[in-house]
C-alpha positions in Angstrom: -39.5 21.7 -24.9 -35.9 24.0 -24.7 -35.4 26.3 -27.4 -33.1 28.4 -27.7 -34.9 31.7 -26.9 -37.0 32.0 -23.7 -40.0 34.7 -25.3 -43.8 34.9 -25.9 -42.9 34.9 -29.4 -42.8 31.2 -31.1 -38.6 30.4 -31.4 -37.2 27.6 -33.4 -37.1 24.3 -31.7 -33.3 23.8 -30.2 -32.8 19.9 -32.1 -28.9 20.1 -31.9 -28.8 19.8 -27.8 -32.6 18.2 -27.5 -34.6 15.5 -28.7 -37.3 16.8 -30.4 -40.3 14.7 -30.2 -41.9 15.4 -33.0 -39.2 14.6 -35.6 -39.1 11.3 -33.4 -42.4 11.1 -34.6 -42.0 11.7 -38.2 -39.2 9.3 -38.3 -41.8 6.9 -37.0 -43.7 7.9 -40.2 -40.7 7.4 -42.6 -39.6 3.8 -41.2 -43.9 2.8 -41.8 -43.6 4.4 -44.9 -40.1 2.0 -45.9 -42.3 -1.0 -44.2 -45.2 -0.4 -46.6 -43.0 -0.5 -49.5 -41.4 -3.0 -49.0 -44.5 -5.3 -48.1 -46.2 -3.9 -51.4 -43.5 -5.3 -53.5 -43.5 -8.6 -51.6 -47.3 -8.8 -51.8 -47.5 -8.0 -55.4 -48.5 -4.6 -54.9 -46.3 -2.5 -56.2 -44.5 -4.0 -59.6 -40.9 -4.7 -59.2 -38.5 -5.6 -61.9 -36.0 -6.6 -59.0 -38.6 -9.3 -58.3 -40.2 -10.1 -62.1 -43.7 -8.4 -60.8 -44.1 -6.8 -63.7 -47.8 -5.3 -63.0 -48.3 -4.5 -59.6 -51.8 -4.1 -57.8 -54.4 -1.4 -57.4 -52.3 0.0 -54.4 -48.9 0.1 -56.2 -49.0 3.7 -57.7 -49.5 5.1 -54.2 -47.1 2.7 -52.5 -44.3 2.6 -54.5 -43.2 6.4 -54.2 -43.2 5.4 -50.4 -39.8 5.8 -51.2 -39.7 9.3 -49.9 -38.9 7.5 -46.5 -35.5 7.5 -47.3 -35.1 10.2 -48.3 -36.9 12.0 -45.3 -34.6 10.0 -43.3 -31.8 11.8 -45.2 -32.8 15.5 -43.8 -33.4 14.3 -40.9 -30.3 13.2 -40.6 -28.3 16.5 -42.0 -30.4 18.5 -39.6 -29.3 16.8 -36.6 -25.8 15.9 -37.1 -24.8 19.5 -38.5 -26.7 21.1 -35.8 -24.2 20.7 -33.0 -21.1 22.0 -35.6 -23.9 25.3 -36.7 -24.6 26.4 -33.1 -20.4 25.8 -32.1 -19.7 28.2 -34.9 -22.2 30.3 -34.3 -21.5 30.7 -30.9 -18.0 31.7 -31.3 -17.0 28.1 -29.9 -14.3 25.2 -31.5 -15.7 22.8 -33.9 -16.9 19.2 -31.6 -14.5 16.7 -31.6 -14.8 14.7 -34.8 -13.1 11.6 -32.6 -16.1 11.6 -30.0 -18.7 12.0 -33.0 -17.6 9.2 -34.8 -17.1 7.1 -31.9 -21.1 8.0 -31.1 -22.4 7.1 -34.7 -20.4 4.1 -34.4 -22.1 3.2 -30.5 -25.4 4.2 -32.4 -25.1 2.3 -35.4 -22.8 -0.9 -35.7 -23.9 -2.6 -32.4 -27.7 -3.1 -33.7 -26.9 -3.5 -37.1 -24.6 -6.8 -36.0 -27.4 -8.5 -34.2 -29.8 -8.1 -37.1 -27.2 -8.7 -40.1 -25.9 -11.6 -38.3 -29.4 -12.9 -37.8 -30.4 -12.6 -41.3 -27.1 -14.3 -42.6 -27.6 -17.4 -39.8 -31.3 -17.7 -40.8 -31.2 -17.1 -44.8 -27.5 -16.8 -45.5 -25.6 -18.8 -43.6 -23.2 -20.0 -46.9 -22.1 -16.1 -46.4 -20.4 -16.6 -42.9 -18.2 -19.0 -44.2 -16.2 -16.6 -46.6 -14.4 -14.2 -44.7 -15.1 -11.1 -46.9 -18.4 -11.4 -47.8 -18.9 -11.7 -44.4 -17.2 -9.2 -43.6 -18.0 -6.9 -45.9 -22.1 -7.2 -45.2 -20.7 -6.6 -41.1 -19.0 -3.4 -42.3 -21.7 -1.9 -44.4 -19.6 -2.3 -47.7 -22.3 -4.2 -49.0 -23.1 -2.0 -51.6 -19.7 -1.6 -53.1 -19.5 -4.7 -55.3 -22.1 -6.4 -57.5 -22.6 -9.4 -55.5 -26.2 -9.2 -54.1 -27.2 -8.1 -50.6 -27.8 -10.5 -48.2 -31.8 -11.3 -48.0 -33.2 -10.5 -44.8 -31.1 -7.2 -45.1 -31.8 -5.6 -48.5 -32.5 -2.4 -47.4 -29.5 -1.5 -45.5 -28.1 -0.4 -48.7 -29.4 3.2 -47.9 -27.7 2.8 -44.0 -24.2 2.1 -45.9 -24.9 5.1 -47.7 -25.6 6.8 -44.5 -22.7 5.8 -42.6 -20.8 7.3 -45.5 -22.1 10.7 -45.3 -21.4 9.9 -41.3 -17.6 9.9 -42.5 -18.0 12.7 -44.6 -19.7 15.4 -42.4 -16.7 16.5 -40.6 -14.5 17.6 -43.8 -17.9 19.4 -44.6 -18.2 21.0 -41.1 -14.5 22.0 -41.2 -14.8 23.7 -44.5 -18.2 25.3 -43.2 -17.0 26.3 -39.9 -15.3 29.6 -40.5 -17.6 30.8 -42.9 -20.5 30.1 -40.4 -18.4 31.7 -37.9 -18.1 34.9 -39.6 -22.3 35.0 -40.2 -21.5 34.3 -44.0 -24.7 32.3 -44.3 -25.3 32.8 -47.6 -21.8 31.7 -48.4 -22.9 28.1 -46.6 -25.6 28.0 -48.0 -24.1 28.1 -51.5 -21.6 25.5 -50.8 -24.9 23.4 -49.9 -26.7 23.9 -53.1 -23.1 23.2 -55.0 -23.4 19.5 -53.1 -27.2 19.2 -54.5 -25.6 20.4 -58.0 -23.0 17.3 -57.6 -26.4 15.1 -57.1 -28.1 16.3 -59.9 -25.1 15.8 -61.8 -25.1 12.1 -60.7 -28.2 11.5 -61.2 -27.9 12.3 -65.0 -24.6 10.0 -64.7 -26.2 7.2 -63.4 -29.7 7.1 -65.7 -27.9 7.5 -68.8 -28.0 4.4 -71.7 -24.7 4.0 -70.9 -24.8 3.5 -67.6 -27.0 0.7 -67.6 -30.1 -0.3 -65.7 -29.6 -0.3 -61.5 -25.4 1.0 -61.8 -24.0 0.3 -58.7 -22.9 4.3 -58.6 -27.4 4.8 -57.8 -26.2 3.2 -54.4 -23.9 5.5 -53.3 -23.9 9.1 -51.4 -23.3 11.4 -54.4 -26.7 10.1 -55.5 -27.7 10.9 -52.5 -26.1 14.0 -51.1 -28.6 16.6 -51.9 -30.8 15.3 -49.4 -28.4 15.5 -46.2 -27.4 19.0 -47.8 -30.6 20.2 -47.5 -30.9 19.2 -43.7 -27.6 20.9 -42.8 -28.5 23.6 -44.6 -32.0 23.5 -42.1 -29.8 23.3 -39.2 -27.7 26.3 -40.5 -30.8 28.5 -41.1 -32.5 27.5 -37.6 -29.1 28.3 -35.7 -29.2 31.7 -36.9 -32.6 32.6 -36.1 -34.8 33.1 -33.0 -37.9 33.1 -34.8 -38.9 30.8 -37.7 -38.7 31.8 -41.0 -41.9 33.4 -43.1 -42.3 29.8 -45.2 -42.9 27.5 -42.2 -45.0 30.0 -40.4 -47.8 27.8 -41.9 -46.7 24.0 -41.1 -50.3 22.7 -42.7 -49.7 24.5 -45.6 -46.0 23.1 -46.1 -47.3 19.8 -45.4 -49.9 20.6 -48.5 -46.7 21.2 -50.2 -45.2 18.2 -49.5 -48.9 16.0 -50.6 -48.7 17.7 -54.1 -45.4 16.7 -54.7 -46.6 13.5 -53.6 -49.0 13.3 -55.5 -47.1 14.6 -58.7 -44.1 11.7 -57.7 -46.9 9.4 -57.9 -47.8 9.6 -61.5 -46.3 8.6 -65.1 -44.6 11.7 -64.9 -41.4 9.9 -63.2 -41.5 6.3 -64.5 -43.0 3.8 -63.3 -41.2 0.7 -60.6 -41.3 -1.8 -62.9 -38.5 -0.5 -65.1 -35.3 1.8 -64.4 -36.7 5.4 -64.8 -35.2 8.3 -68.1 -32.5 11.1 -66.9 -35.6 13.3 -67.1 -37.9 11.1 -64.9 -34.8 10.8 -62.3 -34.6 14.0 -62.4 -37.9 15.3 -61.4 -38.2 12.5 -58.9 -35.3 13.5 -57.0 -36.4 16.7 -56.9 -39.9 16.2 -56.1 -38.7 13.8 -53.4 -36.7 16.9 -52.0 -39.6 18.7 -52.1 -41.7 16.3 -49.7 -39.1 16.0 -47.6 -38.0 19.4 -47.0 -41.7 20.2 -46.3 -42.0 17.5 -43.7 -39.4 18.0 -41.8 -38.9 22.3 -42.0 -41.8 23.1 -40.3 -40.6 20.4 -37.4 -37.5 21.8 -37.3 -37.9 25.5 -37.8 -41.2 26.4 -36.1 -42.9 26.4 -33.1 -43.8 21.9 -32.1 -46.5 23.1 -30.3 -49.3 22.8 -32.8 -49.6 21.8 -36.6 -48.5 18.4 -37.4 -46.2 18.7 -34.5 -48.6 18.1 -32.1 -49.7 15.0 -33.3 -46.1 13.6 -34.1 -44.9 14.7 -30.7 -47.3 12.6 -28.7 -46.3 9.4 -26.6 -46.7 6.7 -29.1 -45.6 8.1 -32.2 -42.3 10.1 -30.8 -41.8 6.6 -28.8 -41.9 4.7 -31.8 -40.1 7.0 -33.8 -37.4 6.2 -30.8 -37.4 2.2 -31.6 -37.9 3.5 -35.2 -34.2 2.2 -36.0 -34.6 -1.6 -35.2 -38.1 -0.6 -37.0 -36.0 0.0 -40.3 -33.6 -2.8 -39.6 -35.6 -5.9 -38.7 -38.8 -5.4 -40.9 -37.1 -7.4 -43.9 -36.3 -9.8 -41.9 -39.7 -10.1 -40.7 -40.8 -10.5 -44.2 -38.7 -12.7 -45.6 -39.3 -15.4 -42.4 -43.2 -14.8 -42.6 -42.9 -16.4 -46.2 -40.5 -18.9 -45.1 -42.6 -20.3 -42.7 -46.0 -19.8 -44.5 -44.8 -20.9 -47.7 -45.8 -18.1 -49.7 -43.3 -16.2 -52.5 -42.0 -13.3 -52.9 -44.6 -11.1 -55.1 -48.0 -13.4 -54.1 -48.5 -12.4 -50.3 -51.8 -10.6 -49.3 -51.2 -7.0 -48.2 -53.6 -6.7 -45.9 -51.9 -9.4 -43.5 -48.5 -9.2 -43.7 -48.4 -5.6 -43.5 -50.0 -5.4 -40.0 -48.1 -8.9 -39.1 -44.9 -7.5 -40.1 -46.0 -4.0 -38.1 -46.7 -5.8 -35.0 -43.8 -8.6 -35.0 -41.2 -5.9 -36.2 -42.5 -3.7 -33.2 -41.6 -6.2 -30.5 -38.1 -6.9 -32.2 -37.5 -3.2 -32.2 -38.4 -3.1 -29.2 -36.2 -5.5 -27.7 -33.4 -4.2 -29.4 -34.0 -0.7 -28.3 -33.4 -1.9 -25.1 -31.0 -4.8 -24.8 -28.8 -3.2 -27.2 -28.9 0.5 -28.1 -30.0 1.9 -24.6 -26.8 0.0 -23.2 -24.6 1.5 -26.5 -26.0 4.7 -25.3 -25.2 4.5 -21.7 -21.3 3.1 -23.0 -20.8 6.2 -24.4 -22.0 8.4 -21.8 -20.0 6.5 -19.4 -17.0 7.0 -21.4 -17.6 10.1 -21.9 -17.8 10.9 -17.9 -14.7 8.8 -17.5 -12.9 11.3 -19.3 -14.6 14.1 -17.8 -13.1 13.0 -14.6 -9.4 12.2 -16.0 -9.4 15.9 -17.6 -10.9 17.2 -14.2 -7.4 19.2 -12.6 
């Protein structure tokens, strides 16, 4: 794999102009994770006041804090879009264009998105596609911004509109980073990044307060939220100013042991329990034990050497392949579920485990599969063809 220092000693992994294999494979791990969770609550598992299953099974303390997907998902997704704006600025060089940027998250997004959302609304919703808004509202991923439900078959997509808005936020961050990163003030960035986790935490309290009411549509939104993609950028900042990894991922087992005990800490009475909306306090210390997995996952990936550790099991063929399709993985699974108990008959809180978890592994495979490459491989190849097309029209 590139990195960005050709020596015999171990140099951080270059994920801004690469694709790293191994965080392919641990975004495999994250959209299994988001497919067990949502299988325990439909099987009963994991109690769920969203669905009345108000006592969940013998699996549902260890499955419901599969949660952490998401937010693994989130520092993934700070690391690698930052990463291209750290190494610019370190490098002396402008900031990337934020037009071409958005027009790729767009290209990597939307296109996918459409097919499933507007399979779920034809299969389970199709009353939704004849109102305009609501319509188009699911198609533009401001789903989450008024109180009418989300469309079954797409529930989960709440945390891609949340996503998408970060997308839209990154540049203004990048800008305001830019010249600071530019003039080695890493510590200076870094601050600014742990003010944005301060702004969560802040939230957080806002949102899990008696007056705020159980499940305010605020807990949907990116200030909830924003800690998580601060603390990948500020991964990509640290690993675009080093050559060698830092002292605390030296040991990529041991930070994965750090990320299990906070696990394992998430998964007790200590934050709540699923089958009610959790205290400011138990918010609190889930959010930041969640960080705490998170960062530990994905650090060691990101900062250290991918040749051993956890990175060399994430990094080989099938995982980093199906952390490649891991994207229709996260987007058709519900879909998935909600048609296996359409057809079987079953409802929502009474399905066995056992089956439709592999069922909906294996059938939401094939799907993302498909899509991978009937739709996102020819997004991908739109955008690199626009982007040669203007290659050659800026060519003297």
């Amino acid at each position: 794999m590139t990195t960005l220092e050709a020596s015999p000693e171990r140099s951080i992994p270059d994920t801004g102009s690469h694709r790293a294999p191994a965080l392919d494979g641990l975004r495999a791990v994250a959209a299994l994770l988001v497919i067990a969770l949502h299988v325990g609550i439909y099987s009963g598992q994991v109690a769920s006041s969203w669905l009345g299953v108000g006592e969940g099974g013998p699996l549902g303390p260890v499955i419901s804090r599969f949660t952490v997907g998401v937010p693994v998902f989130f520092v993934l997704s700070g690391l690698l879009l930052y990463r291209p704006w750290a190494n610019a600025a370190r490098g002396g060089l402008p900031r990337p264009s934020t037009g071409r940027y958005l027009w790729h998250r767009a290209l990597r997004i939307l296109p996918a998105y459409w097919v499933v959302s507007l399979t779920a609304l034809v299969w389970f919703g199709r009353d939704t596609l004849t109102e305009v808004w609501p319509a188009l509202r699911t198609f533009l991923l401001l789903h989450i911004y008024q109180h009418d439900p989300i469309p079954t078959g797409i529930p989960q997509t709440w945390s891609l509109a949340t996503e998408v808005s970060f997308y839209l936020v990154l540049p203004l961050l990048a800008w305001g980073l830019h010249p600071l990163l530019r003039r080695g003030r890493t510590a200076a960035v870094l601050g600014v990044l742990a003010a944005v986790e301060a702004v969560t935490l802040a939230t957080v309290v806002a949102t899990h307060l008696p007056s705020a009411g159980p499940y305010p549509l605020a807990q949907l939104w990116l200030p909830e939220y924003a800690g998580y993609f601060a603390a990948g950028t500020a991964l990509a900042v640290i690993a675009s100013g080093r050559r060698r990894p830092p002292a605390f991922v030296r040991s990529p087992w041991l930070c994965w042991g750090v990320a299990l005990a906070a696990y394992v800490l998430v998964s007790t009475p200590l934050t709540g329990t699923t089958a009610r909306y959790p205290t400011v306090a138990e918010a609190l210390l889930e959010h930041l034990l969640y960080l705490v997995v998170a960062v530990a996952l994905v650090a060691p990936l990101a900062l250290a050497d991918s040749s051993g550790g956890p990175a060399a099991l994430l990094r080989k063929p099938f995982p980093a392949w199906l952390g490649r399709i891991s994207y229709g993985l996260f987007l058709w699974h519900m879909v998935v579920v909600e048609g296996w108990l359409r057809v079987t008959g079953e409802r929502a809180g009474t399905a066995h485990f056992w089956v439709l978890f592999p069922g909906t592994v294996v059938l939401t495979t094939v799907l993302a599969a498909l899509t991978h490459h009937l739709v996102e491989l020819p997004s991908r190849r739109l955008r690199t063809r626009a982007a040669a097309s203007r290659e050659r029209t800026e060519a003297p």
